[in-house]
Structures are given as C-alpha cells and as structure tokens.
N, C-alpha and C positions, 0 to 999 in steps of 0.2 A: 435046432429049432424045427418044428412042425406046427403049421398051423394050416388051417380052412378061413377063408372070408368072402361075403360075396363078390362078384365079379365086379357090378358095379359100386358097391364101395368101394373095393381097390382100386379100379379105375378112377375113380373121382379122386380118390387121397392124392395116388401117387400123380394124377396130373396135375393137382394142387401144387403139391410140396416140389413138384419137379419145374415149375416155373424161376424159380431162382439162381435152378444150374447155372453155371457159368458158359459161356458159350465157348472161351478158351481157359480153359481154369489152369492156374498154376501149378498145382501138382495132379496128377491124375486122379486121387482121392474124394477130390471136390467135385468129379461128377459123380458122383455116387451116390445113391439115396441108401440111408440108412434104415432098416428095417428092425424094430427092439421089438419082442416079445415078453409080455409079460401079463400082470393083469388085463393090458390091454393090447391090442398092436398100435405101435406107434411108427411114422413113418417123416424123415430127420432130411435135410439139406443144408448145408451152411457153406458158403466162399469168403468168412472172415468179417463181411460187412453188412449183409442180412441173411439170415434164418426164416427155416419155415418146418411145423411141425405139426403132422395132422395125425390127429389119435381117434381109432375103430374099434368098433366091435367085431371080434373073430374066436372063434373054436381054436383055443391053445393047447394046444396035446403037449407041444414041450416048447419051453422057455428056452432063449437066446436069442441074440444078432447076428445080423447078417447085412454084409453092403456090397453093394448092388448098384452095376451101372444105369443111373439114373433113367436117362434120354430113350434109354431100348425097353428100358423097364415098364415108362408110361408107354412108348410104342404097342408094346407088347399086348399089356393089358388092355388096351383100348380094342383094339382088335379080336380081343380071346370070346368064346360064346357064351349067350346067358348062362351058366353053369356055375358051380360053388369050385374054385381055386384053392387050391393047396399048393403049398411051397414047402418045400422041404429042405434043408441042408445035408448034403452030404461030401465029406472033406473040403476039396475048394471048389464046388459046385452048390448053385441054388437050382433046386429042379420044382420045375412050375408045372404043374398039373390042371388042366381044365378042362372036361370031359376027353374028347382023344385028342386034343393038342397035350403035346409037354415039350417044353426048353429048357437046356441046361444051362444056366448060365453061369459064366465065371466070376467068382466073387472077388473083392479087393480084402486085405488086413483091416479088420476095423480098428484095431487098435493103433491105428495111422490115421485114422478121423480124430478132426478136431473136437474140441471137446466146444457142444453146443452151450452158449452165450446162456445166462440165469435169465428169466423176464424181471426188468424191472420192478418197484411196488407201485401197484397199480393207484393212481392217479383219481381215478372215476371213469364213469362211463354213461355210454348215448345210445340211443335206438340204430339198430343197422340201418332202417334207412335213411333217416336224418343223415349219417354218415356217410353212405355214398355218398345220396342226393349232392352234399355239400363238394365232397373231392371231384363228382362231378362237374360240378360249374365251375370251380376255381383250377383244376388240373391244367386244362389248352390252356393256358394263359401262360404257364411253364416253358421255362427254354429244352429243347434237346441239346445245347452248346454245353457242353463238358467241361470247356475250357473257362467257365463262369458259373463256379458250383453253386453258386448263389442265388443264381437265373434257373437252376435244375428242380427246386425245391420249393415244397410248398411251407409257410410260415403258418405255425399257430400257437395263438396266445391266447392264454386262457386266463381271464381274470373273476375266480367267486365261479358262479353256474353258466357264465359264458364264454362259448369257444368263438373264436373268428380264424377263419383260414383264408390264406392270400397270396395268390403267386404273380408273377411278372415274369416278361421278357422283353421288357424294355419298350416295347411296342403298346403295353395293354398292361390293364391291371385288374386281375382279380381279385376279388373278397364275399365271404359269403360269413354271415353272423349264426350261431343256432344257440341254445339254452342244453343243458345237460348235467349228468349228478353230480358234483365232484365228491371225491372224500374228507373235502373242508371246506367251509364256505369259505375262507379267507386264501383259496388257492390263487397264487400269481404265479405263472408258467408260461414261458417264451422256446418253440425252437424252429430248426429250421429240418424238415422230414424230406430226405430224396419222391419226387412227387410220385416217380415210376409206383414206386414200394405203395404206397398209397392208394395208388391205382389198381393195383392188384389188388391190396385187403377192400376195396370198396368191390370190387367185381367178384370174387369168393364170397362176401356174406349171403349167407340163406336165411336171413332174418334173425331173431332175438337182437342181442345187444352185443356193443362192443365195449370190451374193458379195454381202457388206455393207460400204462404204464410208461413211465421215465424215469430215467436216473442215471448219474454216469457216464452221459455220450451215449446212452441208448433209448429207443424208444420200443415199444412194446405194445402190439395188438393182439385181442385173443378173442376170438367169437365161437361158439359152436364146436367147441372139439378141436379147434385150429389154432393154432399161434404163429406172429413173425414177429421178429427184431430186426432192428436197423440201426445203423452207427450214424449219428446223427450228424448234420453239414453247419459248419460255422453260423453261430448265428447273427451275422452282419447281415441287414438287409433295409430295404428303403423305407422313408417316412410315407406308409403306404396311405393311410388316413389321413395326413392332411392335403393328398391329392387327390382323394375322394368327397374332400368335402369342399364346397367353395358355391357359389353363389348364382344362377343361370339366367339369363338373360328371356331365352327361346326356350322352350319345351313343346315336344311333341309326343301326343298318346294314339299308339298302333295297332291295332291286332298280331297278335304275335305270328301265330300259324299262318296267315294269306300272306303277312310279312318277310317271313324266312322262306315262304315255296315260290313267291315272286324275283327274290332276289337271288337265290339258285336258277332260275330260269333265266333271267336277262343276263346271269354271269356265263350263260354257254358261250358268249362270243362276245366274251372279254378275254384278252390275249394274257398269259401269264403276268400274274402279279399287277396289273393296271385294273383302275379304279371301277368302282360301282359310285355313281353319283346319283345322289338323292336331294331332290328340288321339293323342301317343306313350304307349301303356300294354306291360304286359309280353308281348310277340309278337305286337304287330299295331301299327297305324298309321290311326288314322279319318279320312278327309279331308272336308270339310264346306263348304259355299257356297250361299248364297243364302239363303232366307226373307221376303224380301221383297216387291214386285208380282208377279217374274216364276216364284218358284217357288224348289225349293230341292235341291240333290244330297249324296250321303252316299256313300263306296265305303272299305271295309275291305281292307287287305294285309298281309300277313305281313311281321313287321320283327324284329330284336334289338334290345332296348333294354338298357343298363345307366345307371343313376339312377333318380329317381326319375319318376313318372309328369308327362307335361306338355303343355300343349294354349297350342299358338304361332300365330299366324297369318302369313303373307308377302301381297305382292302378286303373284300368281300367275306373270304373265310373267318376272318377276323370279327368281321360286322356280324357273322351267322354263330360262331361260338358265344359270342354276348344276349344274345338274342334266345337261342335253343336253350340260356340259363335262366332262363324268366320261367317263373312258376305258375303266376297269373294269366288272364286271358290276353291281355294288354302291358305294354312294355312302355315305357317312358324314357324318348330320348330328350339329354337333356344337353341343350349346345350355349354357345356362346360368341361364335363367329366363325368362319369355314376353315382358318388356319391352328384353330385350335380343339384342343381333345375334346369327346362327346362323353358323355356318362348315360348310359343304360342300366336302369333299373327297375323293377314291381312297379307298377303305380300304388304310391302308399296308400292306406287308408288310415288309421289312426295311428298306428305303430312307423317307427324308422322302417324302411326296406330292408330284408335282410341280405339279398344281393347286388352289389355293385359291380361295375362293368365299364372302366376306363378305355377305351381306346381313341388311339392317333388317329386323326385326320389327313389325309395324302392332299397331296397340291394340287387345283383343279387343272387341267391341261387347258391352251388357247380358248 
C-alpha cells in the first residue's frame, strides 16, 4: 500500500474512528485501526459491539491494507506538521512520512481483524443538527451504571415522521420529540441505543444529514463520509410518557440564561450533593444554598408564577441539565407540591413542547 493524504484529514479520520478503541481490548487486534486503500482511503475500528468507519480523499499510488495501532496512530498524526503524509507498507512495517518526520510503525495481521458489521437498511433520515440538538438534551439524563443496561441507553421510537428520544436514570427523565424522513410513512420502530455511541455520532456531525439504519440488534448512523454501528440494549424500558404527562397545579415562567448563571452561583457553597431550594412566590423566584460550614447564597429573579406560592428544592446539576435543554428564551417550571417531581419544559405556544424535563424533588431540610 502507498498512499499521500493531507495531514489534517488524517488527523481528523483517524481521531474520529479511533474513539471507539477499546481501552482494554480483548485481543490485541481490536486496538488497531485498520487502514483499506482503494478507490478511497478508508479508515476501520470495531471491538465486536460498535464500529466506526471514516472514508477520505487521498493520492493512491497502490492499493492494500494495513492495521495499525490505533491510539499511537491518532497520537501520532495529531502532532505531525502541516505537510501531505505518506504512508507506505513495507513487509511488517507502516512507514509514515511527513515532511522530515517518519515513524516506523509495526503493523498487526489484518487478516486477524474482525470482519466489520454490514450497516443496516436505512430507516430514514434528519438534519445533523436537529440530531444532536436532540441527543444533547436527552443524553445527562442517562445512567453511567453498567450494571442497569437499561439506565445506559437512550430510547427511540419512531412512529410515521416522528422520532422521540428519552433516557432516565431513575432520578430524571428525558425526552425530546423532533419530525424527520422516514422511508415509509407507516414506520413503527422502538429501540434501546447505548447513549455513549450516540454521543459521539452527535459530537462528529459537520452538518448535512444523518441516515438512520436498523435491523438485526443493530443500529446504524452514516453522515458525511462517516459511519458507526452498535449492538443494540434490550429493549425493556419505562412507561416514559405517561410520566410526562399529567396535570399541574403551580407553574412558573423563567428566563432561562439569568436562571442557570444564578443557580451555578449560589451552588458554590452548597456542600456535595445538598440541595438548591427555590421559593416560587408572586413575580419573583428565590434561590438559596448552603448554611452550613462553608457559607451560604441567596439571589432573587423575576419570574410569573400562577398557583399558589411554593419553595421546592432539586439537586442542582440536575436542575441545570433541564434547564441548559430549553431552546426558548423562557423555561416553564411545572410543580405540583415540594415532595413531588417538577416538569421543565419550552413555554408552548401553539404546538405541544418538544422537550420535556422530569426531575425529583429532594426533601427540604429543618
């Protein structure tokens, strides 16, 4: 194999594709990114439960593969200087070229790499940022607890041209609604996507669209020259909408931005994990933290309230993840008594809100 590509294309690929190494892989093969030459260069990772596959433009002087330790590999290239890179094969060396840098690096058997996963048939597809946007308000709400594959994952159901995605960690519930193509309008599709995976493909798009493939236990993103797979998580998971919907008592309307930089402020001395209490009375909103060793904050802001007057507490990060997901200027908390959940949402206008925002209520102290 010989080939030329720019510097910062291959940096970009390879530190794309190279996020899915495994960080102890089971056999040594699996850290390796594999490099195909062909029409294109294409650039390959897989550890059996997602894939990543990013295809460039490059001057192919001769065809073949080659794999190549993944982790040294992005290293490598990130650090190399503006100049066009060549890589060369020679017997069980890869020799990387770029202007008077060259490493020789030692290659693995490709023919001990797993054979990458088919994508799925594609499903339909959404605008990249609709796509993040969405993985980003619904993602925190996800568990990192392994041991509750359940809680790791984010849900999405697609029914006809609407997608809804929705994660939980028992604590909080996300969901966020958007419209998109399908390849039938009578598409009914339920699964459960590890959120991590998710996260990634929302943080790699560079805009156009994302095609969305399933089938088989797998799921399947492709944007821009890029593809992942993932083995999809059981799809058991909670009746998330009828704990979204339900009836409110109290509501209150916020500015979101003075909202979230007040309530990071008065949490500087709030001790781990204890409360941020918020006193909703008629056209203001008191936010309150701390009184114990370290001290204690207090900040007032203009709000609308209709019901009756009421002082709830949250766990602040939690309270700031709901909040940072509102798209609008204004947020809409929506309560019903201090010992129970609040709902954070858009203030609608004529349309349903398309994010919601479940979180628990902490116990007020003395």
């Amino acid at each position: 194999m010989k080939i030329r590509v720019n510097r910062d294309v291959l940096a970009d690929a390879v530190a794309w594709a190279a996020r899915v190494l495994p960080s102890r892989p089971v056999m040594p093969v699996l850290s390796g990114l594999l490099l195909e030459a062909g029409e294109e260069l294409s650039l390959s990772a897989f550890d059996y439960d997602v894939s990543a596959q990013a295809r460039v433009e490059a001057e192919i002087s001769e065809q073949g593969s080659v794999l190549i330790p993944g982790r040294l590999l992005a290293e490598i290239s990130r650090s190399l200087p503006g100049e066009e890179v060549e890589i060369v094969t020679e017997g069980a060396e890869a020799v990387l070229t770029c202007g008077s840098a060259e490493f020789g690096l030692v290659t693995m058997p490709v023919e001990d790499f797993p054979t990458m996963p088919t994508m799925p048939p594609s499903i339909g597809a959404v605008g990249g940022g609709v796509f993040a946007s969405a993985v980003g308000q619904v993602a925190p709400a996800s568990s990192r607890d392994d041991t509750l594959p359940m809680l790791t994952g984010i849900r999405v159901d697609i029914e006809g041209g609407s997608v809804t995605m929705a994660a939980t960690d028992r604590y909080r519930i996300a969901a966020r609604e958007f419209a998109w193509r399908p390849v039938r309008p009578d598409l009914a599709v339920s699964a459960m996507v590890p959120a991590r995976v998710l996260v990634e493909v929302a943080k790699s798009l560079r805009g156009g669209e994302v095609e969305i493939a399933m089938g088989d236990g797998v799921a399947g993103f492709e944007s821009v020259g890029r593809s992942t797979t993932v083995r999809l998580l059981d799809e058991q998971f909670i009746d998330y909408r009828a704990r979204l919907t339900s009836d409110w008592s109290i509501r209150a309307d916020v500015r979101v931005g003075p909202f979230v930089e007040a309530i990071k402020r008065v949490a500087l001395v709030a001790e781990r994990n204890t409360a941020i209490r918020l006193s909703f009375t008629q056209g203001q909103v008191t936010i309150q933290a701390g009184g114990g060793d370290i001290g204690r904050g207090t900040e007032v802001l203009d709000c609308e309230l209709r019901g009756d007057d009421i002082q709830i507490a949250f766990q602040s990060q939690f309270l700031i993840d709901g909040l940072t997901g509102i798209d609008s200027e204004l947020a809409r908390i929506n309560m019903e008594s201090p010992s129970r959940p609040a709902l954070i949402q858009d203030v609608p206008g004529d349309a349903e809100p398309a994010f919601r925002y479940l979180v628990m209520s902490l116990r007020l102290g003395g």
